[in-house]
C-alpha positions in Angstrom: -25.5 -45.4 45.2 -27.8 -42.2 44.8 -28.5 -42.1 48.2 -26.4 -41.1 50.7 -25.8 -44.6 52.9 -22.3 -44.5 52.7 -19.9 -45.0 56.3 -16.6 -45.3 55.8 -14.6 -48.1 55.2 -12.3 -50.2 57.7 -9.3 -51.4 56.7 -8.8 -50.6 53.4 -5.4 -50.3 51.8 -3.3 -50.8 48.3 -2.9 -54.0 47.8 0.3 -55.7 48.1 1.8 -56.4 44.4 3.4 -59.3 45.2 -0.4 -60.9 46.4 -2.1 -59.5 43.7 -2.8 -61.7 40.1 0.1 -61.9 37.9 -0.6 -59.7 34.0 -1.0 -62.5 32.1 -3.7 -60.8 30.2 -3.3 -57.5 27.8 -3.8 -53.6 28.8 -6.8 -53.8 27.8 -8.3 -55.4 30.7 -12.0 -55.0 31.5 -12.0 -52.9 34.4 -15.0 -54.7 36.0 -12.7 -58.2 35.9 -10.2 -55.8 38.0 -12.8 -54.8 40.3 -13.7 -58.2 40.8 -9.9 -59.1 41.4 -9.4 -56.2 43.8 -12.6 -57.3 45.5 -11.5 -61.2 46.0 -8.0 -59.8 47.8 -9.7 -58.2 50.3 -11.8 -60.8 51.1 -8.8 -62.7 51.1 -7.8 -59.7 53.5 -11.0 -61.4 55.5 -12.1 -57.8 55.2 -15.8 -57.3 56.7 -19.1 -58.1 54.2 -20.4 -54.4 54.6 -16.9 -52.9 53.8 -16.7 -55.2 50.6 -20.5 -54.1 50.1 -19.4 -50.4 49.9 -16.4 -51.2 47.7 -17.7 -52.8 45.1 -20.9 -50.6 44.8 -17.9 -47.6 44.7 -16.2 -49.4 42.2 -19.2 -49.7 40.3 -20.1 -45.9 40.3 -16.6 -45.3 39.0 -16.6 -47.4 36.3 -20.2 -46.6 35.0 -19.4 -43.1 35.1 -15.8 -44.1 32.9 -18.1 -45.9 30.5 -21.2 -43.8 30.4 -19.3 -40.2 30.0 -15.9 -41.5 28.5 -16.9 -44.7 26.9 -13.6 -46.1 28.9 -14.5 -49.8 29.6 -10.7 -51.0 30.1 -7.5 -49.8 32.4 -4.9 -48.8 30.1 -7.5 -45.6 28.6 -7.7 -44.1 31.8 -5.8 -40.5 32.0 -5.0 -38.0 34.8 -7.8 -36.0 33.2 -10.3 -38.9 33.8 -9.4 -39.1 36.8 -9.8 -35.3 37.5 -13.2 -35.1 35.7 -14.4 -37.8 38.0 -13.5 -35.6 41.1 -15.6 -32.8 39.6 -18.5 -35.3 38.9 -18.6 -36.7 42.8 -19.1 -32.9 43.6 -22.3 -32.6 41.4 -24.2 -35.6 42.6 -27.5 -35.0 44.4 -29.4 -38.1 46.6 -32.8 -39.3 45.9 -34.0 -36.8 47.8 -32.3 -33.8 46.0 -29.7 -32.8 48.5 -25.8 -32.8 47.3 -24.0 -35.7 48.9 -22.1 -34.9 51.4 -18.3 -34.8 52.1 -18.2 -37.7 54.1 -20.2 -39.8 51.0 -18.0 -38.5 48.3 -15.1 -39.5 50.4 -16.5 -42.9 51.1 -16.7 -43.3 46.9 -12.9 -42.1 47.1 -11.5 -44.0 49.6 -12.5 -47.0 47.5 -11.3 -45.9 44.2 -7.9 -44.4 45.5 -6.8 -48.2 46.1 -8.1 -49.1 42.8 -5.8 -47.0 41.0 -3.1 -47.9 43.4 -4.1 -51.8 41.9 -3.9 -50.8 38.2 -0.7 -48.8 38.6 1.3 -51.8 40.0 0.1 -54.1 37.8 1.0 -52.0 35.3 -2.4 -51.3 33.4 -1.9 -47.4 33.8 1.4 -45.7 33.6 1.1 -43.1 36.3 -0.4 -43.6 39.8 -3.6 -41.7 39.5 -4.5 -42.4 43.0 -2.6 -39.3 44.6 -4.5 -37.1 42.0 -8.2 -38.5 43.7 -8.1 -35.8 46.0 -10.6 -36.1 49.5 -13.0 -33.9 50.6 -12.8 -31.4 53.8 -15.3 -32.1 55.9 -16.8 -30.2 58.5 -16.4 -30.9 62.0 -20.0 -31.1 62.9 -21.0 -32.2 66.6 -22.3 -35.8 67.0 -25.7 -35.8 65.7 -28.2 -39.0 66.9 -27.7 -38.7 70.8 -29.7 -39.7 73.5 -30.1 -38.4 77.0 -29.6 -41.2 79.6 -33.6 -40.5 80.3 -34.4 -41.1 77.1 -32.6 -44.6 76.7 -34.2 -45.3 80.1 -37.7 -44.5 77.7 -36.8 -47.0 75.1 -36.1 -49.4 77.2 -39.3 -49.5 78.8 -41.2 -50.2 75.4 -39.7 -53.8 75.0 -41.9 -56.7 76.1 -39.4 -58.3 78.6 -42.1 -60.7 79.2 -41.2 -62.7 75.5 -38.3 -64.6 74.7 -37.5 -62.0 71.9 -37.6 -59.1 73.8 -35.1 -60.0 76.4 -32.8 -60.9 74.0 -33.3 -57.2 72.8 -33.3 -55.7 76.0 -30.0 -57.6 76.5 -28.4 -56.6 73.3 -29.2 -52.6 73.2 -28.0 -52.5 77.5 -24.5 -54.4 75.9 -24.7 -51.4 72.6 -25.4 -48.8 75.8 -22.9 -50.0 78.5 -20.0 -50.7 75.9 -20.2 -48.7 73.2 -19.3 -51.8 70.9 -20.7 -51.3 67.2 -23.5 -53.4 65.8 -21.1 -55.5 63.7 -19.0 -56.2 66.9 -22.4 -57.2 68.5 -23.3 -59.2 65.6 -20.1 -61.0 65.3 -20.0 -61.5 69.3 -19.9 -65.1 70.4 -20.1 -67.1 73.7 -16.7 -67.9 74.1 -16.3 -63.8 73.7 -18.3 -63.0 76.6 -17.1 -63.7 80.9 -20.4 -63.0 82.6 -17.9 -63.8 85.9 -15.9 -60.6 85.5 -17.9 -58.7 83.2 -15.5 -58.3 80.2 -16.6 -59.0 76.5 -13.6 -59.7 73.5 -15.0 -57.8 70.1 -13.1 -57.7 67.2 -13.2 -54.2 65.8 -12.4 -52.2 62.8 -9.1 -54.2 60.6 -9.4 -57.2 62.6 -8.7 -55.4 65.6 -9.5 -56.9 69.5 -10.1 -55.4 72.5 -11.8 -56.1 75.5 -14.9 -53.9 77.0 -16.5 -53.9 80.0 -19.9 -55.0 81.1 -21.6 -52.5 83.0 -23.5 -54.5 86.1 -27.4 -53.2 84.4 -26.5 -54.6 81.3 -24.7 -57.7 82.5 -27.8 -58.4 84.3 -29.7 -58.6 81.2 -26.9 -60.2 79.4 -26.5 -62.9 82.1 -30.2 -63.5 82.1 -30.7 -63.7 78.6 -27.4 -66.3 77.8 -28.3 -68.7 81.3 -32.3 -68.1 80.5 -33.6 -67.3 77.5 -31.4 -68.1 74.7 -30.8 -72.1 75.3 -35.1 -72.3 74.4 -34.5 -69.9 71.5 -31.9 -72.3 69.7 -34.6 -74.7 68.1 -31.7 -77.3 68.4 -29.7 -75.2 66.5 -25.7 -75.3 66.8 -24.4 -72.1 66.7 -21.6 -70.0 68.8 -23.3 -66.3 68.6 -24.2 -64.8 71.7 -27.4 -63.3 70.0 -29.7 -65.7 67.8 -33.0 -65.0 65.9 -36.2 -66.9 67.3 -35.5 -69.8 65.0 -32.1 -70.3 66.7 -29.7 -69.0 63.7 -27.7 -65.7 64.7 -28.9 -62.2 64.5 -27.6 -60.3 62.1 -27.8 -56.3 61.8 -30.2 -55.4 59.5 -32.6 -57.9 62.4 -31.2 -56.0 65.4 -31.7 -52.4 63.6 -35.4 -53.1 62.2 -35.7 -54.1 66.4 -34.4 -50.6 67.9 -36.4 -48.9 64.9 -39.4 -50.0 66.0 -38.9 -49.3 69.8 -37.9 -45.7 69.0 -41.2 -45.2 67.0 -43.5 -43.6 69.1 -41.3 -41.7 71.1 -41.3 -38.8 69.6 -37.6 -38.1 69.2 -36.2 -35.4 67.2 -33.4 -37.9 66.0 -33.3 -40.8 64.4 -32.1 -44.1 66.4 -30.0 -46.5 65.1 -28.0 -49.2 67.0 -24.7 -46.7 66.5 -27.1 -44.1 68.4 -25.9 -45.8 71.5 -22.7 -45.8 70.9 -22.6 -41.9 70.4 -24.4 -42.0 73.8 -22.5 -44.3 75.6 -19.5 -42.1 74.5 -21.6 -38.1 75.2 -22.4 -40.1 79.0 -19.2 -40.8 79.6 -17.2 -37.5 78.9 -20.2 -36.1 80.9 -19.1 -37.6 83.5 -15.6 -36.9 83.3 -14.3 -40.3 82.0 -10.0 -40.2 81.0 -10.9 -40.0 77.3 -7.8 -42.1 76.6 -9.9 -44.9 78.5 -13.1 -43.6 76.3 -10.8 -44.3 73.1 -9.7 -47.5 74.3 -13.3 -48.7 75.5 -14.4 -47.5 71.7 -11.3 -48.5 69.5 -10.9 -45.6 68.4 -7.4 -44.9 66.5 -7.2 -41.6 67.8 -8.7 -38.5 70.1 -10.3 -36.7 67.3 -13.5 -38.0 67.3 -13.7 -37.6 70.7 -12.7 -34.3 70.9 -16.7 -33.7 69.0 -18.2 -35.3 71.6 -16.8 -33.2 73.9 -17.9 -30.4 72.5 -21.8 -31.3 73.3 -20.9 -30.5 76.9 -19.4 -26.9 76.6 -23.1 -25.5 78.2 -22.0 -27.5 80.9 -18.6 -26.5 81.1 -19.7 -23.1 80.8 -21.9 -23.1 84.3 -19.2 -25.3 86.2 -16.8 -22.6 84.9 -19.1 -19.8 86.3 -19.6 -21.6 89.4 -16.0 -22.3 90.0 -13.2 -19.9 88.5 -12.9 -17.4 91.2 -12.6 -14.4 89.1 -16.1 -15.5 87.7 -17.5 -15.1 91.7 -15.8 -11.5 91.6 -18.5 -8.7 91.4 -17.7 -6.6 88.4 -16.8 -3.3 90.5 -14.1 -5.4 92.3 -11.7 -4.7 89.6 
């Protein structure tokens, strides 16, 4: 947890008290035991693997730093003052590399030991909810960072091997990430009965469970149709599976596979940014506000909850804006003794 890997999490709430194990034990519970209990609701909550990842490796930071600064090892010796040093320690962390974490890791950490409290409150291990005194971190709105021009995905593209099995399975997967904006762990969790080649629509199930349908643009439905009618049925190895994408001994892809993949293409290239499978999702999304999509369609298409994050990417066009606005406004056509 000293470097700064941290996204944020999807889905996570207080638990429901009447759900959660009955106190059958004393205060003095082991707060590790109550990590572990909080842990096994959400994935009761079917909660995603990378989202219970990051919470338990939270959870941990939080109650080494309890034990190693406080010598605290159970629930009922927490305080508001605890709690507040804690806050004050997330501010003084540096990564691996020397750099202070940033707002979006601290709040990562937070968001993960806000509910925690919340858990220990209800069941009655601390006497005051603590949660509400975990306070989140500003952070800045910065502009997307990790975008590619339309010229440069066309680049990439042109480094895979299309003439190997593996490679148009890749070429087919990073045209879906690029046409539809989905995230890798929609990709990843994408099956065949998700996907209707006929109309070009694919199902993902998104952040909390969430579905909603995308579309296929026709480039990468090419690929896709290709790759699922062509490529993939000699790929299976007799294996039985359901995922759209499968490794070259037939089991399914999984994202740490498909982001070594799009590592490797983007070496070479001489980029200024690093690229990541999410790096065509931030493009997908700067392409189509370029071209003047209905950003409540752009939400949608993304699952986003809101128009906030969008309102960044929108921001990466005001050069744009600026000559269309010098072009077009007709007091910018006025010569400047006209008055």
């Amino acid at each position: 947890m000293d470097t700064e890997d941290l996204s944020s999490f999807s889905g996570l709430s207080s638990p429901d008290p009447a759900d959660a194990a009955p106190d059958t034990g004393s205060a003095g519970r082991s707060l590790a035991d109550l990590a572990g209990e909080l842990e096994k609701h959400y994935e009761s909550l079917q909660s995603s693997p990378h989202t219970i990842i990051r919470l338990r490796q939270a959870l941990r930071l939080f109650i080494a730093y309890l034990e190693d600064h406080h010598n605290i090892t159970t629930a009922d010796a927490i305080t508001l003052e605890h709690v507040h040093a804690f806050q004050a320690h997330l501010s003084q962390r540096f990564t691996v590399k020397g750099l202070p974490w940033k707002p979006a890791s601290i709040n990562t950490v937070i968001k993960a030991v806000r509910p925690f409290l919340d858990y220990l409150h209800e069941l009655g291990f601390i006497t005051r909810n603590l949660a509400r005194h975990l306070q989140y971190v500003r952070e800045p709105h910065l502009l997307p960072h990790s975008v590619l021009t339309h010229a440069q995905v066309r680049q990439l593209m042109r480094k895979i091997d299309i003439g190997t099995s593996t490679g148009v399975m890749d070429r087919a997967a990073i045209e879906l990430l690029y046409s539809s904006g989905i995230r890798v762990g929609e990709l990843e969790g994408l099956a065949l009965s998700d996907v209707d080649l006929e109309h070009g629509v694919a199902r993902v199930i998104g952040k909390g469970k969430k579905e909603r349908f995308v579309p296929i643009g026709k480039t990468a439905l090419k690929w896709l149709t290709s790759y699922i009618r062509g490529v993939r049925p000699y790929m299976l190895r007799g294996e039985n599976t359901n995922a759209v994408f499968v490794n070259a001994d037939g089991k399914p892809l999984r994202q740490d596979r498909i982001r070594s993949r799009i590592h490797e293409y983007a070496a070479g290239l001489e980029l200024a940014i690093p690229v990541t499978p999410h790096t065509f999702r931030r493009s997908c999304t700067s392409e189509m506000i370029k071209g003047n999509a209905n950003l409540y369609h752009v939400k949608q298409l993304l699952g986003h909850k809101s128009f906030e994050t969008l309102n960044h990417y929108a921001k990466l066009d005001i050069t744009d804006l600026r000559k269309t606005h010098e072009r077009c406004h007709p007091r910018e056509r006025e010569e400047p003794s006209s008055g």
